[in-house]
N, C-alpha and C positions, 0 to 999 in steps of 0.2 A: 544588434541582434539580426539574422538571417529574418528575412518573410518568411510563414508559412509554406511548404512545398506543396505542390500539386499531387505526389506521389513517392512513395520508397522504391527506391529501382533494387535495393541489397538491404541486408540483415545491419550492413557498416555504417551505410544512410543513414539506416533507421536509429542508431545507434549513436551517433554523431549528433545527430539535429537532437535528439533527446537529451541528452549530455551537453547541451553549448547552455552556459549560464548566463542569463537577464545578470542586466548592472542591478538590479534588487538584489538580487541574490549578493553579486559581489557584494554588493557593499553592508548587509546584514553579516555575511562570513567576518570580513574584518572589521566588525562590532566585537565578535567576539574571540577572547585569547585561546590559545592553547591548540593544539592536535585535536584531530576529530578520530575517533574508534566507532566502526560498526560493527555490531554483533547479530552475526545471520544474515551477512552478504553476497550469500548464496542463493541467494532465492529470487524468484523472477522478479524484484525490483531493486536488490541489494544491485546486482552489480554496475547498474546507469547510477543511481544513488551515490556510489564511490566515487566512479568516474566524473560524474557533474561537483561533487564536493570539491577533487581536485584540481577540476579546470577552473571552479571558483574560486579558488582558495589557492592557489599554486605553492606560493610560501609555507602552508601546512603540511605535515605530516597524516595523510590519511593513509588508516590501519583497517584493512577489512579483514575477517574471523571469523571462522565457519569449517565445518568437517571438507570443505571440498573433495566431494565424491567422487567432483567431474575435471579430473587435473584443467580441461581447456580454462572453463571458468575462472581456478588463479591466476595461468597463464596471459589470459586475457587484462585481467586487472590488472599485474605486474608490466605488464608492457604500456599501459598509460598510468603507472607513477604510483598506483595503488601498492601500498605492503602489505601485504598477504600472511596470516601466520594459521595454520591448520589448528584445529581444536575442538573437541566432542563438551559442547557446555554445560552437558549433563557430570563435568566431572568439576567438584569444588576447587580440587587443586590446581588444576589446566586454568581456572579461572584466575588465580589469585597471582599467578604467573605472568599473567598480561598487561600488557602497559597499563599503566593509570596515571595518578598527577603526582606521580614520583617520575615518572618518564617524561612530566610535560604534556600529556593528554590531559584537555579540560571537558571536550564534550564527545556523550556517548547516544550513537542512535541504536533504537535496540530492536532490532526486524523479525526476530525469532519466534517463531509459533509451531504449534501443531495444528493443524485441523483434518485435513482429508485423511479417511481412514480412523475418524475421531470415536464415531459408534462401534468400532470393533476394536477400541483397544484402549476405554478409557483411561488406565493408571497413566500410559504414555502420553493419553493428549492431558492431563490434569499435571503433570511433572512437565515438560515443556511450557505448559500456559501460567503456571505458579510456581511451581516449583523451583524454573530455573529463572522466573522473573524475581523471585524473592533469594537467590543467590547473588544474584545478579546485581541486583538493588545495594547488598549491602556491603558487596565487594568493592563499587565504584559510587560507594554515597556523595564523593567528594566532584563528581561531575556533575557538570546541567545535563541534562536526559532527556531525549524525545524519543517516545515510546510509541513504538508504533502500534494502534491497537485496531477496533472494529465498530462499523455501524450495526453489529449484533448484539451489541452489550446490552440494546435498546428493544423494550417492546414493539412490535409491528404498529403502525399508523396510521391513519386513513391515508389514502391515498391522494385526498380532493383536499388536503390542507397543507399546510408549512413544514411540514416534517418536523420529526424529536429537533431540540433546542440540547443543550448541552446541563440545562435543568433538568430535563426529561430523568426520572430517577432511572438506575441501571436493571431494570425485571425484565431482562429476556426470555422469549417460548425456551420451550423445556429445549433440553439437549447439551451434553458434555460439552459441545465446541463453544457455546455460547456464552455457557454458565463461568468454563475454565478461563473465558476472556476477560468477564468480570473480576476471578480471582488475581488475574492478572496485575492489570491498575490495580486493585488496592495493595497488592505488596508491592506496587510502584508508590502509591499514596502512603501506606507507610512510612515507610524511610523517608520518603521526602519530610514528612510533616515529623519525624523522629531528630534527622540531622541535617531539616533544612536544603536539601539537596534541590534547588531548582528544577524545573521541569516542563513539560508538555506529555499531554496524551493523545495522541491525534488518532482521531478516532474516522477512519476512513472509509470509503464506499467504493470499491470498484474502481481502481486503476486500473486503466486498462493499455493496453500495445496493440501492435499489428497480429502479434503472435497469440496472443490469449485474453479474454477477457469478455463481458457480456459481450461487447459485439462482435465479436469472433464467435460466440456459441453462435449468436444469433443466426449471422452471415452465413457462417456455413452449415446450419441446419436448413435455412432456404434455399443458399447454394445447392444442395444437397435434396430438392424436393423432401426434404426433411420435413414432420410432424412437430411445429414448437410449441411447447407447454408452455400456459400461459396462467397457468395459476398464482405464481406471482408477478402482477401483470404490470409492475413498474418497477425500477432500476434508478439508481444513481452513478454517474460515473463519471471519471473522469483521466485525461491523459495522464499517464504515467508519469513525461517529463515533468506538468504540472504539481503534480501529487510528489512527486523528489521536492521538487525547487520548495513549496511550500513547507514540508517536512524539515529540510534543512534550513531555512530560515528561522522555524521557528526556535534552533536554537540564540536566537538574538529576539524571540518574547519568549523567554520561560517566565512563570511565577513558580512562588515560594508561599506555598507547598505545592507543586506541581497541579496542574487543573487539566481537563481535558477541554478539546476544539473536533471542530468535527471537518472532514475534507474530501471535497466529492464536487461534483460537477454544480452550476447555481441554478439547474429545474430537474424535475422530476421528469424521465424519459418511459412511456407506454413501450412495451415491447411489442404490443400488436402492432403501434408506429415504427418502431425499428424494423421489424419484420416487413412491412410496406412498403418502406424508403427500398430497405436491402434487392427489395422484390422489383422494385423500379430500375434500378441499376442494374440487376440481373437480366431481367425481359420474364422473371418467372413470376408464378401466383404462390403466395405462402401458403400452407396447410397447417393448419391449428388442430391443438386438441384441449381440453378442458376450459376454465372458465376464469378469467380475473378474480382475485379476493380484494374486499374491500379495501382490506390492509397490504401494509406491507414494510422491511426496514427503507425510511427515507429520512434524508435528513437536513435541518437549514443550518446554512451553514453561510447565515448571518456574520457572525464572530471574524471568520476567517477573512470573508471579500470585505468586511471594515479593515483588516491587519493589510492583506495584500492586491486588493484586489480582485476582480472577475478572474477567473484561470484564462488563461492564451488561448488555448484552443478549444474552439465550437465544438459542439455534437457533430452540428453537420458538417464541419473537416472530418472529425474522426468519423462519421459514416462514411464520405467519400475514401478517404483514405484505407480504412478496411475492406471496403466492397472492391477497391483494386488489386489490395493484396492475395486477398480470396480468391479472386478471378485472374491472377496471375498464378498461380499457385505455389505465392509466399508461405517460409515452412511455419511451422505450429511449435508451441512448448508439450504440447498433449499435455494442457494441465487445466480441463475445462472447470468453469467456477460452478457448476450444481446452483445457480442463483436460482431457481426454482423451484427449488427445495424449502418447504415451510416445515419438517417435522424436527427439525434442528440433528438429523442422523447426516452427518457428510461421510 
């Protein structure tokens, strides 16, 4: 494994170092048999997610599927070893068309959601959140599954304690995106517990990159002599490459009936502190507006660092590492995370 870099000099760095897989990883991929299929490999963590499966896993068949809107994104896949097949999942036939374990694919990662734009167009975020997970489900019952889900499923938490546990029952604050997460896993929980289908729910917090993520809001809201709302005054997070590697591992712990884990960085990060670091590195003073809640989504995620460990990379790499990006003027996905949002409206 490379050390740690000091810094992304390009988009391809960044890219590169995210994607090179830990011999863990190797060696959980060939635990287990068969081709790997993503579904919604499209989206800002599907395509390193491909990319690391295959440099893991070389001898596999890794199949990514997703509408690609944006031709480079297949392109880009296709060019390091990924198969690429276009497909709207909202269509049952398109589904039933694609490889499974008649093709030789045993495991499926399933990354597809709605959320942003979730309060102006519930039927679409509740059919994307269940609708196409309970297709989905009973299309490829005959795979092990690591479902990618959210640390929103979960009630807000004090902030001064351990975070939801994976007991924590699922009563999230009101709101479509949160509620349709919920519905999610259970037609994942369904089938599994119907025909046995192995599984994982990994229930995540804030992966994040150089390009998007809390500390990119962060960053470049101080950056930016920007005003940061601090209503929800704590965050979980963690690296992107991290939050891949562990996703894709976990297909070598599934249980039967599939269970949920939770995956995010191993403390609870202040955003007032993030805001301070960011502002040290800058040479600026941060400006706030409103007021910490006591709550907030946090989560221990005990389970996981017993399975694989502490995640590779610190907070405070990824603060350094973003506060150069920012101040180089590394590009953006323009897809800020609203983490501060407590009405559950994204």
């Amino acid at each position: 494994m490379s050390a740690l870099p000091t810094r992304f000099a390009s988009v391809e760095a960044l890219e590169d170092f995210m994607t090179e897989p830990t011999p863990a990883l190797v060696a959980d991929l060939a635990r287990v048999d068969g081709d790997i299929l993503v579904l919604g490999v499209g989206g800002k963590m599907g395509p390193t997610l491909a990319r690391l499966a295959k440099r893991g896993a070389p001898g596999k068949r890794v199949i990514g599927v997703a509408r690609f809107s944006d031709p480079a994104v297949k392109a880009a896949l296709e060019r390091h070893g990924v198969e690429c097949i276009g497909c709207d999942l909202l269509d049952r036939a398109a589904l039933q068309r694609l490889p499974n374990a008649r093709d030789g694919v045993r495991n499926l990662v399933f990354m597809a959601g709605h959320k942003f734009g979730a309060a102006g167009n519930a039927s679409l975020t509740w059919m994307m959140n269940v609708g196409v997970p309970a297709m989905v489900a009973e299309a490829f019952s005959e795979l092990r599954t690591v479902v990618f889900s959210t640390a929103c499923v979960y009630p807000y938490v004090p902030v001064n304690g351990a975070g939801a546990d994976e007991q924590v029952p699922s009563t999230p604050p009101a709101g479509d995106y949160a509620n349709s997460c919920v519905g999610r896993e259970r037609m994942f929980e369904y089938v599994s517990r119907q025909h046995g289908t192995p599984g994982r729910l990994v229930r995540l917090s804030y992966a994040i990159d150089m390009r998007y993520g809390v500390l990119y809001d962060v960053a470049s809201t101080v950056f930016a002599s920007q005003p940061l709302d601090l209503t929800m005054g704590y965050a979980d997070v963690i690296w992107q490459g991290d939050a891949n590697e562990q996703s894709l591992r976990m297909l070598a712990h599934c249980t039967t009936p599939t269970s949920p884990i939770n995956v995010t960085g191993p403390r609870h990060t202040s955003v007032r502190w993030l805001a301070a670091e960011f502002g040290r590195r800058f040479g600026r003073q941060p400006v706030f507006k409103g007021q910490e809640a006591p709550t907030a989504w946090l989560l221990d995620t005990s389970q996981a660092q017993a399975l694989f460990g502490v995640p590779r990379v610190p907070i405070e790499t990824m603060i350094d590492w973003v506060a150069d990006w920012v101040q180089q003027g590394g590009p953006s996905l323009g897809k800020p995370t609203h983490f501060s949002t407590r009405d559950g409206k994204y």
